[in-house]
C-alpha positions as CSV (number, residue, x, y, z in Angstrom):
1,X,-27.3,2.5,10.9
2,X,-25.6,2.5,14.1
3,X,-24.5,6.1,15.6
4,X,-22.0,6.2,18.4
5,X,-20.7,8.9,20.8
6,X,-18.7,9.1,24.0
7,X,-19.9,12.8,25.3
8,X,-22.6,11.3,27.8
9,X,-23.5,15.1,28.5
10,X,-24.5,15.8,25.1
11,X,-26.1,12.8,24.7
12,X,-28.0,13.0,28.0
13,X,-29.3,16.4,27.0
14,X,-30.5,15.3,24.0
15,X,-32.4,12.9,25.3
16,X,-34.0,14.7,28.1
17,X,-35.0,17.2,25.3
18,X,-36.7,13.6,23.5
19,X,-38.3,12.6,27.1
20,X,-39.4,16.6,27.8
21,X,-40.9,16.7,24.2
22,X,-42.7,13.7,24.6
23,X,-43.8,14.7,28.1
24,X,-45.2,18.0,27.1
25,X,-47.3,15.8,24.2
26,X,-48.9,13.3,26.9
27,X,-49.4,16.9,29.3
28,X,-51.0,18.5,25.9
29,X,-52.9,15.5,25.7
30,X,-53.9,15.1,28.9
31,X,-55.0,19.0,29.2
32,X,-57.1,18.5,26.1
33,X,-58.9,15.7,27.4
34,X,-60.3,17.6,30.5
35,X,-61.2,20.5,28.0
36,X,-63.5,18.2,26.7
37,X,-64.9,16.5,29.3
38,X,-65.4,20.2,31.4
39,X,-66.8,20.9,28.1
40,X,-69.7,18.2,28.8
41,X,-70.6,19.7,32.0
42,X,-70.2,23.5,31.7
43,X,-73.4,25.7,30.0
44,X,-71.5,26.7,26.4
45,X,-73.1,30.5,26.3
46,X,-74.9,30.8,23.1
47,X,-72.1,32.9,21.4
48,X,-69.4,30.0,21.5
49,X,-72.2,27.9,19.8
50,X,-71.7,26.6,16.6
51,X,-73.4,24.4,14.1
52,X,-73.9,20.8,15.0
53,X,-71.8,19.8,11.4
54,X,-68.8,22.2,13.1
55,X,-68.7,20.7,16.4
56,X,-69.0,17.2,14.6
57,X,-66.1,17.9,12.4
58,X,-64.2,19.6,15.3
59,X,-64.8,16.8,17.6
60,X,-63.6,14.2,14.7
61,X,-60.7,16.3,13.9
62,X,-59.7,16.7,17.5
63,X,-60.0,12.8,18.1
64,X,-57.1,12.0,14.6
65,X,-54.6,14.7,16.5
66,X,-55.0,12.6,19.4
67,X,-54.1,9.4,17.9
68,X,-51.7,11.2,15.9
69,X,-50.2,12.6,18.7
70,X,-50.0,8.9,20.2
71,X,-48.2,7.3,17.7
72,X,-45.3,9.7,17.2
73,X,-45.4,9.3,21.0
74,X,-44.8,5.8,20.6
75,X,-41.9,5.8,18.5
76,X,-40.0,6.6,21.6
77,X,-37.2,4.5,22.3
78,X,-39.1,1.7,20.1
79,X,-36.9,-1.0,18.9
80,X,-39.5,-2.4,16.5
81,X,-39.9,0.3,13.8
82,X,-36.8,2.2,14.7
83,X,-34.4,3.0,11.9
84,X,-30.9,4.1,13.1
85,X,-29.4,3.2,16.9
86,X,-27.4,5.5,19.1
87,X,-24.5,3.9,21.2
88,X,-23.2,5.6,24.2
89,X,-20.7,4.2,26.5
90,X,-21.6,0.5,25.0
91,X,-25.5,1.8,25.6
92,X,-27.9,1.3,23.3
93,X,-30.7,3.8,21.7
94,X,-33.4,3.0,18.8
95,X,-34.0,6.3,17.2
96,X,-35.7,7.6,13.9
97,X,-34.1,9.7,11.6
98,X,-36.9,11.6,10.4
99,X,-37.5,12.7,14.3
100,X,-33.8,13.3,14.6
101,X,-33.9,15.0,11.4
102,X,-36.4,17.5,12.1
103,X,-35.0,18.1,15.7
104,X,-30.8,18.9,14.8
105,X,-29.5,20.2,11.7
106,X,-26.7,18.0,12.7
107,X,-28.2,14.9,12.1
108,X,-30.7,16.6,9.2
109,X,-27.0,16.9,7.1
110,X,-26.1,13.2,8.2
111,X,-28.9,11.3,6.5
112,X,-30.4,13.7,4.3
113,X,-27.1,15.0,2.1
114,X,-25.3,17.8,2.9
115,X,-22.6,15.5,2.0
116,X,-20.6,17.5,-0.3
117,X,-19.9,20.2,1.7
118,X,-18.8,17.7,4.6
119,X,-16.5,16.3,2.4
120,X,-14.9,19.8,1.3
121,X,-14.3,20.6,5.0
122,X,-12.8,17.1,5.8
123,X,-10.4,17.8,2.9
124,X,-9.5,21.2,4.0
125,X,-8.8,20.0,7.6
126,X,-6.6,17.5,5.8
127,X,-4.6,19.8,4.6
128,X,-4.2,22.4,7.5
129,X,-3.3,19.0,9.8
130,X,-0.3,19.7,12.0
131,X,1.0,18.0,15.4
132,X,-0.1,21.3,16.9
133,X,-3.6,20.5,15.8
134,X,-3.9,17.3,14.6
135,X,-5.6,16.0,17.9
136,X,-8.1,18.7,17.8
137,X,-9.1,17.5,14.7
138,X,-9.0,14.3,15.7
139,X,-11.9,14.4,18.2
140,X,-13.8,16.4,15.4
141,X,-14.0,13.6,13.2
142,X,-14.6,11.0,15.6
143,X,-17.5,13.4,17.5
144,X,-18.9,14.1,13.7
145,X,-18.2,10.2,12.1
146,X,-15.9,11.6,9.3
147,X,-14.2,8.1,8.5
148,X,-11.8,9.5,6.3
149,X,-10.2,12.5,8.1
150,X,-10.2,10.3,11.0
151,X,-8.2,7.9,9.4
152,X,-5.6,10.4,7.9
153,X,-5.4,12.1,11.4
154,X,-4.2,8.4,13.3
155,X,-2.0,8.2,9.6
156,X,-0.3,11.7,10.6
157,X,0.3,11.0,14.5
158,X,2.0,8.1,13.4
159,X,4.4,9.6,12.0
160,X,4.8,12.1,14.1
161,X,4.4,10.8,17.6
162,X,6.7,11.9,19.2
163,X,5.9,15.8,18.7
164,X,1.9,14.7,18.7
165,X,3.0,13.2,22.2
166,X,4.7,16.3,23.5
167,X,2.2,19.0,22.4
168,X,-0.4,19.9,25.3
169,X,-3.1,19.3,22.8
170,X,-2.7,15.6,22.9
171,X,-4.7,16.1,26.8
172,X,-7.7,17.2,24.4
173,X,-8.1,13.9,23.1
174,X,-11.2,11.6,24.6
175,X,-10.2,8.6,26.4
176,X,-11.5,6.5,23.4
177,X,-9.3,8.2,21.3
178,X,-6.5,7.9,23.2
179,X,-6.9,4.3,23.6
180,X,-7.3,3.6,19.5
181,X,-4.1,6.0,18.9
182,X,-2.1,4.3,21.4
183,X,-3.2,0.6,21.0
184,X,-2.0,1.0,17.2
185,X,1.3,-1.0,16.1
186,X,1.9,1.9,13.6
187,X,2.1,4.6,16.6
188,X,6.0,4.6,16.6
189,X,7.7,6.3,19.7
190,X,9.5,4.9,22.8
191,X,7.3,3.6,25.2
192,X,8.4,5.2,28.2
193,X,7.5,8.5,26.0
194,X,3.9,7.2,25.6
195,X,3.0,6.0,29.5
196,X,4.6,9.9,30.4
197,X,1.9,11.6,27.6
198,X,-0.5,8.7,29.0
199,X,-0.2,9.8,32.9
200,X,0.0,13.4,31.8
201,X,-3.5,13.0,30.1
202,X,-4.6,11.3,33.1
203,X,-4.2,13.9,35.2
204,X,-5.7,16.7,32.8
205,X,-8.8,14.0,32.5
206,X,-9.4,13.3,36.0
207,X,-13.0,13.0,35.2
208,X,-12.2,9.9,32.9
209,X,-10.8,7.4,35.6
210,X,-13.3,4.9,35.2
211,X,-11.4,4.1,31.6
212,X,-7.5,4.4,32.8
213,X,-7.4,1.0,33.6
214,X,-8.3,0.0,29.9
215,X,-6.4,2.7,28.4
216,X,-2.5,1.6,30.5
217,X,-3.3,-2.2,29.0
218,X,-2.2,-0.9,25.7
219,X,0.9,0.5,26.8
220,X,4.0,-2.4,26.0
221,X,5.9,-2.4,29.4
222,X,8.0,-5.2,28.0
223,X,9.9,-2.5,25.4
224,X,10.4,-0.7,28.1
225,X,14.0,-0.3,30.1
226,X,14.1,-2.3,33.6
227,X,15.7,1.1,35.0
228,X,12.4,2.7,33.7
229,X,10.0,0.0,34.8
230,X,11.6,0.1,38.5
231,X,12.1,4.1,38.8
232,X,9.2,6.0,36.7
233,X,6.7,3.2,36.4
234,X,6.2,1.5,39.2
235,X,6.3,4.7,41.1
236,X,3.2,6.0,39.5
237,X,1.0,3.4,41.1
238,X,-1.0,2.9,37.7
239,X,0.5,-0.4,37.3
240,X,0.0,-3.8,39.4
241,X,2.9,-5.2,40.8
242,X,2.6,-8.8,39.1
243,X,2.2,-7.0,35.6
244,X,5.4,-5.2,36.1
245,X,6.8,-8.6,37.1
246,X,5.3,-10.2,34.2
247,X,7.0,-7.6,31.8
248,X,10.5,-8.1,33.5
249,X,10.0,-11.9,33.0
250,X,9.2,-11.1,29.1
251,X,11.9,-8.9,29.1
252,X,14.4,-12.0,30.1
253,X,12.6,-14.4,28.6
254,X,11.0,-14.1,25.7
255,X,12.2,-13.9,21.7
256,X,12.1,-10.3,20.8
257,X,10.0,-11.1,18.0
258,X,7.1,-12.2,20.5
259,X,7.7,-8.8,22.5
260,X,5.2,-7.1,20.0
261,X,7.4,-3.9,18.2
262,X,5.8,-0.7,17.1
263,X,7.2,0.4,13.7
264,X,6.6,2.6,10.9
265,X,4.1,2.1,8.4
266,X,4.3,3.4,5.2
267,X,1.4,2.0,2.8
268,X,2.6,0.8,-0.7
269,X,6.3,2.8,0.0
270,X,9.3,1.1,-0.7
271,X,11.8,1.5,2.8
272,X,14.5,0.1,1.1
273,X,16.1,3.1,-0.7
274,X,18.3,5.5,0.2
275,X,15.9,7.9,1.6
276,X,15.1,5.7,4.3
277,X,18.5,5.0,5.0
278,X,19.1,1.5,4.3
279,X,22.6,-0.2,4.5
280,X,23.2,-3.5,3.4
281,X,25.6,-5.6,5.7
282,X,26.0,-8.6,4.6
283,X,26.3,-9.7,0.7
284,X,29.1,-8.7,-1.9
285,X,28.6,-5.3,-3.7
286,X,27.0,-4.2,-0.6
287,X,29.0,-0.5,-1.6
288,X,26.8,0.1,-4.7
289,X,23.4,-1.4,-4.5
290,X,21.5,1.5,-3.1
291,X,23.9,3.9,-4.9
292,X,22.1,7.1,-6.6
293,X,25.3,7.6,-8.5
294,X,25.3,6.3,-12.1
295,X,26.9,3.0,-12.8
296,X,28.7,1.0,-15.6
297,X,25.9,-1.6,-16.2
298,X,22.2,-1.9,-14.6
299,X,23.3,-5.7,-13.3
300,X,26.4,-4.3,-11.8
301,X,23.9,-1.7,-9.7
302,X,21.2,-3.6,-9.0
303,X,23.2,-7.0,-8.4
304,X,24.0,-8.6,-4.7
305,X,25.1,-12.1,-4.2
306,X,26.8,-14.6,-2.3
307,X,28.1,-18.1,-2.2
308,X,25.6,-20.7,-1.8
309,X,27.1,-22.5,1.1
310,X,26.1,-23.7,4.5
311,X,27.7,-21.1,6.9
312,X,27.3,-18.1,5.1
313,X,25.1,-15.2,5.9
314,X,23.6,-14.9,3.1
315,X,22.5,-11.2,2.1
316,X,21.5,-8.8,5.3
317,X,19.6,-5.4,5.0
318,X,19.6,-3.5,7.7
319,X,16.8,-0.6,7.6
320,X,17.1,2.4,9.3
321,X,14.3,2.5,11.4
322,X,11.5,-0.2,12.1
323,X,9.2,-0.4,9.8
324,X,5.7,-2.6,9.9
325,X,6.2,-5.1,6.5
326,X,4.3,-7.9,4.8
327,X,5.2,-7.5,1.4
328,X,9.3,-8.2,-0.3
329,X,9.7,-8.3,-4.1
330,X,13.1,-8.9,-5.7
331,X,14.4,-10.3,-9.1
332,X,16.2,-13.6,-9.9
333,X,18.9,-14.2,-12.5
334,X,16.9,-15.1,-16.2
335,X,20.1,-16.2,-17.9
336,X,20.2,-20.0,-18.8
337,X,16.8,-20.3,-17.0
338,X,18.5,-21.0,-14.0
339,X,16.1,-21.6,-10.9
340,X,16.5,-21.2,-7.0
341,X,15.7,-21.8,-3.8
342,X,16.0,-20.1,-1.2
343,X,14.6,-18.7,2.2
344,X,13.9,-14.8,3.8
345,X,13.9,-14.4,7.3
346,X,13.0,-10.8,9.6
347,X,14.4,-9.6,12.9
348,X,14.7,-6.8,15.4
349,X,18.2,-7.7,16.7
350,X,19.4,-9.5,14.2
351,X,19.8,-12.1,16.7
352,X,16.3,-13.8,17.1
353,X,15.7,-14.6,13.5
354,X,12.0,-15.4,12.2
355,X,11.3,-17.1,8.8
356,X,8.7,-15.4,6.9
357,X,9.2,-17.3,3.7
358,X,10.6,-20.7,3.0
359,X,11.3,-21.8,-0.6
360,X,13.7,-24.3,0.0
361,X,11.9,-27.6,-1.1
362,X,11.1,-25.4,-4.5
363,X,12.3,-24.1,-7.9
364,X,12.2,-20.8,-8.2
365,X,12.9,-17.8,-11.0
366,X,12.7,-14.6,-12.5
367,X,10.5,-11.9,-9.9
368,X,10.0,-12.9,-6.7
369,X,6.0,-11.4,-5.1
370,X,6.3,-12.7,-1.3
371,X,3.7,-12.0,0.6
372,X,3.5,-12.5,4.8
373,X,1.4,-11.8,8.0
374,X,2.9,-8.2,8.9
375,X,5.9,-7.5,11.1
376,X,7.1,-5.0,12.3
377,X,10.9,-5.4,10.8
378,X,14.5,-3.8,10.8
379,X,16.8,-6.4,9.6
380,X,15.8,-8.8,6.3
381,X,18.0,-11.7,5.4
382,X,17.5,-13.3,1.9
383,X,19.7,-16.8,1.7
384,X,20.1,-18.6,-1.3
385,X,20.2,-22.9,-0.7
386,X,20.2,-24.1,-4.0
387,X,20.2,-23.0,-7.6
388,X,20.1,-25.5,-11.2
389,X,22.9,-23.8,-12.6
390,X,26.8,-24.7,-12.6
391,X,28.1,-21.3,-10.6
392,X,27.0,-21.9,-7.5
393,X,26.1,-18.2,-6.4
394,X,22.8,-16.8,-5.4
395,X,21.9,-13.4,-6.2
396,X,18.9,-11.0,-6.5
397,X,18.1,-8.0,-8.3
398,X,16.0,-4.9,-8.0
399,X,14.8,-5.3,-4.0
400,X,11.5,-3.5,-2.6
401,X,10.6,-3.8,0.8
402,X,6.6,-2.8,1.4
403,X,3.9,-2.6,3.5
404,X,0.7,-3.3,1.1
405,X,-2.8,-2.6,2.3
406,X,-4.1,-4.8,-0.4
407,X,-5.9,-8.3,0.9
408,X,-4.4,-11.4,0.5
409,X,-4.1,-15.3,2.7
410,X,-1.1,-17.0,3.5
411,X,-0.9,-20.8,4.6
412,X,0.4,-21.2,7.8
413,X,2.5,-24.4,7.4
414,X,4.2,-23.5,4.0
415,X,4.2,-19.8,3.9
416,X,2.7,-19.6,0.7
417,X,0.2,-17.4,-0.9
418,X,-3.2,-18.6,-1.3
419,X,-3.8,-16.8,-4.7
420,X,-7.2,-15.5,-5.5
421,X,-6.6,-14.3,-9.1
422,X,-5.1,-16.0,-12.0
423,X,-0.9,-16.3,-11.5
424,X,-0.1,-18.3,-14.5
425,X,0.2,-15.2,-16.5
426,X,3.1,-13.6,-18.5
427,X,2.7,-10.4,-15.9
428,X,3.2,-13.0,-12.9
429,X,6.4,-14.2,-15.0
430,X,4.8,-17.7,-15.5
431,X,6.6,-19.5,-18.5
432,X,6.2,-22.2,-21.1
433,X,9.0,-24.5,-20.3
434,X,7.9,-27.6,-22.7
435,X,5.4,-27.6,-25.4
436,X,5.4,-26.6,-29.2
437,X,3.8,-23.4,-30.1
438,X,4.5,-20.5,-32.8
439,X,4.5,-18.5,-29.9
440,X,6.4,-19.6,-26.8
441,X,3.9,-18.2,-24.4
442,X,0.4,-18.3,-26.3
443,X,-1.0,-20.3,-23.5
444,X,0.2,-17.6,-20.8
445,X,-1.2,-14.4,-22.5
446,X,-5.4,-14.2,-21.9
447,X,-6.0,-13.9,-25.8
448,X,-9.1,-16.7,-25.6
449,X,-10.4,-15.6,-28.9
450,X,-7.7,-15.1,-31.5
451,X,-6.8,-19.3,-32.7
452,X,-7.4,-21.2,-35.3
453,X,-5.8,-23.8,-37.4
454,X,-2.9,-22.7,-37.4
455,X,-1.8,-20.1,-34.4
456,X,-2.8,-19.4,-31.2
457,X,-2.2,-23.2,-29.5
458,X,0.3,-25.0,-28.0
459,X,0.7,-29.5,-28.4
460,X,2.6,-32.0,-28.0
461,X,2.5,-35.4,-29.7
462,X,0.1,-38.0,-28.2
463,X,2.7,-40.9,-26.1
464,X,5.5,-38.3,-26.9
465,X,6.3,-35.2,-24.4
466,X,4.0,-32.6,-22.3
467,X,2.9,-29.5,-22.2
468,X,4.7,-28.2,-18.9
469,X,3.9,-24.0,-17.4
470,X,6.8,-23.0,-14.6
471,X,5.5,-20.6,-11.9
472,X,7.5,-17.8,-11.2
473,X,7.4,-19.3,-7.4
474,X,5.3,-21.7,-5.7
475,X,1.9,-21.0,-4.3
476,X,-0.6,-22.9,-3.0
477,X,-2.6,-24.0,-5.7
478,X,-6.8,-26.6,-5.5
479,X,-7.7,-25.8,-9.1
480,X,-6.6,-24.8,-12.9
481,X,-8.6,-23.8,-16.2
482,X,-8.3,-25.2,-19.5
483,X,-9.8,-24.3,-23.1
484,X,-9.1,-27.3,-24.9
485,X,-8.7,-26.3,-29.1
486,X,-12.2,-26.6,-29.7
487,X,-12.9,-25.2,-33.7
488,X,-14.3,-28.4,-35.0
489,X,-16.7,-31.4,-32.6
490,X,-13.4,-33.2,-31.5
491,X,-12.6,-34.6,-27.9
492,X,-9.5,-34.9,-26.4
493,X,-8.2,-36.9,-22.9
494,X,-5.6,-36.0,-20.7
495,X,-3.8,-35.6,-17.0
496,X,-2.9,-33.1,-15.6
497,X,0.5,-33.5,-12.8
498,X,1.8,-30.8,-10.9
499,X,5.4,-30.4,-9.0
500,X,7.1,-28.0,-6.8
501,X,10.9,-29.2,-8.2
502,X,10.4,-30.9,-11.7
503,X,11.2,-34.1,-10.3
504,X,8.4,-36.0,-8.1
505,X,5.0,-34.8,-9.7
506,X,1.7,-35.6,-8.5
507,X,-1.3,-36.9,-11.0
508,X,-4.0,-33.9,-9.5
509,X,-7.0,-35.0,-12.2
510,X,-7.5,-37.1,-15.2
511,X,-10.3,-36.7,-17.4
512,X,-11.6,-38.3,-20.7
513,X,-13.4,-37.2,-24.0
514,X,-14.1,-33.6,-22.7
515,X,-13.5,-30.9,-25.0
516,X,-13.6,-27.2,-25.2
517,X,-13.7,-25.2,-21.5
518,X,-12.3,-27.0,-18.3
519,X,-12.3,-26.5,-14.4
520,X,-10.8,-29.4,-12.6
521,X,-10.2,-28.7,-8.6
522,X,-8.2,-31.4,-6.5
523,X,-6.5,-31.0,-2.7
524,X,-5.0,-27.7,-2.0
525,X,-0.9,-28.0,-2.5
526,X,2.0,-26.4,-3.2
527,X,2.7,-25.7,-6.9
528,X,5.8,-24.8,-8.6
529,X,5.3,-26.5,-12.3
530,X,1.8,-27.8,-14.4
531,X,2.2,-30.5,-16.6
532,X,-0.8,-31.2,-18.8
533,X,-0.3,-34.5,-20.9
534,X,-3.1,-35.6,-23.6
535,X,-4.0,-39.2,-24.1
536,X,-6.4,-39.2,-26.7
537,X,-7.6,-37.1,-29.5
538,X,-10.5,-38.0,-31.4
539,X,-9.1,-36.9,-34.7
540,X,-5.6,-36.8,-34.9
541,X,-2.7,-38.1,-33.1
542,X,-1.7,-34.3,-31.4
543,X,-3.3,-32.8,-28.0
544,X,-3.8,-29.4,-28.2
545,X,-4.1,-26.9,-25.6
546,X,-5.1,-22.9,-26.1
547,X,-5.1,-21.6,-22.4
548,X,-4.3,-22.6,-19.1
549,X,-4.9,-20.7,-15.7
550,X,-4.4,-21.3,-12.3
551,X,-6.9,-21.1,-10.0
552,X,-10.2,-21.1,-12.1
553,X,-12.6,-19.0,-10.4
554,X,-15.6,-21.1,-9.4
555,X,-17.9,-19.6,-12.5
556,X,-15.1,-20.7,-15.3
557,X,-16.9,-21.4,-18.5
558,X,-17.2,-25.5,-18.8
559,X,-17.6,-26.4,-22.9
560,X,-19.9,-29.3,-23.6
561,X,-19.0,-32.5,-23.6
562,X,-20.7,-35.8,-25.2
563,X,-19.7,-38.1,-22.2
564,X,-17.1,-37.3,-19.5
565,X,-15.2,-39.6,-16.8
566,X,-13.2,-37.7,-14.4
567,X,-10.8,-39.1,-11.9
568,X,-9.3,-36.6,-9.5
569,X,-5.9,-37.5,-7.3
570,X,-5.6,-36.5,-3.9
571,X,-2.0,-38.8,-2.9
572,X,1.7,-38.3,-4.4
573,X,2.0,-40.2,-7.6
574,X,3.5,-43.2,-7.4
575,X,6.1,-43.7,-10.2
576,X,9.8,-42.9,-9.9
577,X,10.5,-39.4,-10.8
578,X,10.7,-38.2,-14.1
579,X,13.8,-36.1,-15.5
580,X,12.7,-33.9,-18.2
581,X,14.8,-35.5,-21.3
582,X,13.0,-33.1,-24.3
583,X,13.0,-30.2,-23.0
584,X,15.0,-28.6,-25.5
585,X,13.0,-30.1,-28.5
586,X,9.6,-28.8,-26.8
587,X,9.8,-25.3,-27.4
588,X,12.7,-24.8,-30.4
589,X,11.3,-27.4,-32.7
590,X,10.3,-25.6,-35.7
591,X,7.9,-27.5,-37.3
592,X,4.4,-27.5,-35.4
593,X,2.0,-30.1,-35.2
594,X,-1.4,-29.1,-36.8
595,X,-5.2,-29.8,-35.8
596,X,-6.1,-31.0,-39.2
């Protein structure tokens, strides 16, 4: 356990009150020590005489306090057997808690309960949190390690920094608090407005100048006006010369999506609605998209589009305010299963233009989850490139612009999501595109239990057709379970091919005579659609298939298996590409192939 605190006065005093204690001990022991050798010397009148057994038992009881009093002694500042550490200004402390414990009710509460009654007070301080107050309470929960209220005060200063800033309070904080509020990207207020509050805490902390030239480093002179930079800045000495030269350069220079934004940051709260003021300025039906007002139809309301063409604008949102983002959802067309592609990009001026997502090179339909680093964003443009179907319009439904707390990894060079859970689900929109099946997405909906001979499967004809899933969108995709129908002691082979267009697909894994569970992994790739084609079944002339999922955690079940030969794919396939000629016969055929 590691304990830290930047109030060196307290901490000193505390442990000039450990080095006093554990001076008085050695002087106790010290004093005791002559006692008993004056003792040796000195006549001992016959009244202070006492039985030899006594003054055996005395003598042995004296000698344990001694060591006793030794080895607490030695617990001082001992690295070896010490139990919780004390960090002041980046110094280090071994402690114990049972000494600390028994020294401070402060630290007695800390590792020995009193827990529920800390938690009632960081709740009520919660609620009483105001900018005239909020810093106060601030340097409360940092002095007394309350994680949580800590974290909802730097939530609440965010959005309110520029009163927080302004109120005389904000002098109060200590300069490491000052230096984690201001260093935040979420901490949204002009930055001339900050280095004023900065250099008016400054002065009020005089005392604290060893850690001003840490704390100015987190102001962003680059956001800041050349006016400003030359006439308030430079003027108050706190900044070199060549950084102020630097941040003019930047300022003439440099993208304005490399000259690192604050913005707002509203966890899991959609910013495009009306009550954040968004305004959509490029795209048709731009008048009624964000409309409260009742409307004829929901696709009329929830509807924006444009022609897929080279020169257009595509559709442009402007948001009110800038906002810190990393997560966009939105809804495709589902009529005709039409697919498309399409690309999002972000910007501040809607002049410098940075793509977050590119789904160009694939197929995409139905609900769009994108996922990207964060950015702090005020304009979002959604272009469609390409779509399968004859009207030649792009158009989205139902848009949400988020930030999301939640964890996930994006691939650099694509900008896809590296999924950790299973996407090929009917919740993720996944969809059977080919395959026969009394149910058109059986193999999508995580019933592994409920099949038999007759339901809960979905085949194809050996040397006649596929089994093909369509992901919603691409992702990027190194392995896929299988259960294999697996009520009787037959054994199947198959390949397994997977494509980002439905028109070049690459042969991932091949495997023979396997039957019942299956993980198969191969090169990490983008993945649109799965094709699963069987080769062989031992007993009848049908391949069978009950789930599929994509990726397989690492402890998917594996079935048994009499003899297996696996050959796993890590190039492009080789053949021409294959046009899907019975796709229409997959799914609406209304006989269905049986086991037996």
């Amino acid at each position: 356990m590691v304990y830290q605190n930047r109030n060196r006065n307290r901490t000193n005093q505390f442990f000039n009150d450990l080095e006093r204690l554990a001076g008085e001990s050695s002087s106790a022991r010290a004093q005791e020590r002559s006692a008993v050798e004056m003792s040796n010397i000195r006549p001992i009148p016959n009244d202070e005489r006492s039985p030899s057994t006594t003054s055996r038992s005395g003598s042995v009881f004296g000698d344990e306090v001694q060591r006793l009093l030794q080895h607490i002694s030695d617990l001082y500042l001992n690295e070896e057997i010490s139990d919780v550490t004390l960090i002041v200004e980046n110094s280090r402390f071994p402690a114990h808690k049972i000494i600390l414990a028994s020294r401070s009710i402060y630290f007695k509460a800390m590792f020995f309960g009193f827990t529920e009654l800390e938690h009632n007070v960081s709740e009520y301080l919660k609620e009483i949190c105001k900018p005239e107050n909020v810093c106060n309470i601030f340097c409360a929960s940092q002095m007394y390690s309350m994680r949580s209220l800590a974290a909802h005060c730097l939530d609440f200063m965010d959005f309110h920094a520029e009163e927080v800033l302004k109120h005389p309070t904000f002098r109060n904080l200590s300069a490491e608090a000052l230096e984690q509020l201001i260093s935040r990207d979420s901490f949204c207020a002009f930055e001339i407005t900050i280095f004023k509050a900065v250099r008016e805490w400054m002065d009020a902390n005089a005392e604290e100048s060893r850690f001003f030239g840490e704390i100015v480093k987190n102001i962003r002179l680059s956001l800041i006006k050349l006016d400003d930079l030359l006439n308030i800045i430079r003027p108050s000495g706190l900044i070199p010369p060549d950084i102020l030269l630097d941040a003019i350069n930047d300022q003439t220079r440099c993208k304005t999506s490399d000259l690192g934004y604050r913005g707002f940051k509203f966890p899991n709260v959609n910013v495009a609605c009306p009550e954040f003021g968004v305004n959509i300025i490029a795209g048709d039906n731009n008048k009624n998209y964000f409309s409260t007002d009742p409307l004829p139809s929901e696709s009329e309301r929830n509807a924006i589009k444009h022609p897929i063409k080279e020169k257009d604008p595509g559709i442009i949102v402007e948001l009110a305010r800038p906002h810190i983002i990393n997560h966009i959802r939105f809804q495709l067309p589902e009529r005709e299963q039409r697919s498309f592609s399409y690309f999002v990009e972000i910007s501040m001026d809607k002049l410098d233009w940075v793509r977050v997502i590119d789904h160009t090179r694939y197929l995409c339909r139905n609900k769009q989850n994108l996922f990207f680093n964060k950015r702090v964003i005020k304009f979002i443009k959604i272009c469609g490139t390409f779509t399968t179907s004859s009207v030649y319009t792009f158009q989205i439904m139902n848009l949400e612009v988020f930030f999301s707390p939640e964890s996930f990894e994006v691939d650099s060079s694509t900008t896809l999501i590296i999924p950790k859970q299973n996407i090929a689900t009917i919740q993720n929109n996944a969809n059977v595109i080919e395959g026969v099946s009394r149910s058109r997405n059986a193999l999508l909906n995580g019933d592994t239990r409920n099949y038999d001979w007759d339901n809960g499967y979905t085949c194809h004809q050996l040397q006649s057709g596929s089994i093909i899933v369509q992901l919603a969108q691409p992702y990027m995709i190194n392995s896929i379970g299988l259960l294999l129908w697996d009520c009787d002691d037959r054994q199947y082979s198959y390949y397994i091919e997977v494509s980002t267009d439905q028109q070049t697909w690459n042969r991932v894994v091949e495997e023979c005579e396997v039957s019942s569970w299956r993980r198969v992994t191969f090169e990490l790739q983008p993945v649109t659609f799965i094709k699963v084609v069987g080769t062989a079944n031992t007993a009848n002339e049908v391949f069978h298939l009950v789930h599929l999922e994509c990726p397989a955690p690492e402890d998917y079940p594996i079935g048994n298996h009499n003899s297996t030969n696996t050959r796993q794919f890590a190039g492009i396939h080789d053949g021409l590409p294959q046009m899907i000629n019975n796709l229409e016969q997959g799914i609406e055929r209304v006989a269905i192939e049986q086991p037996d």
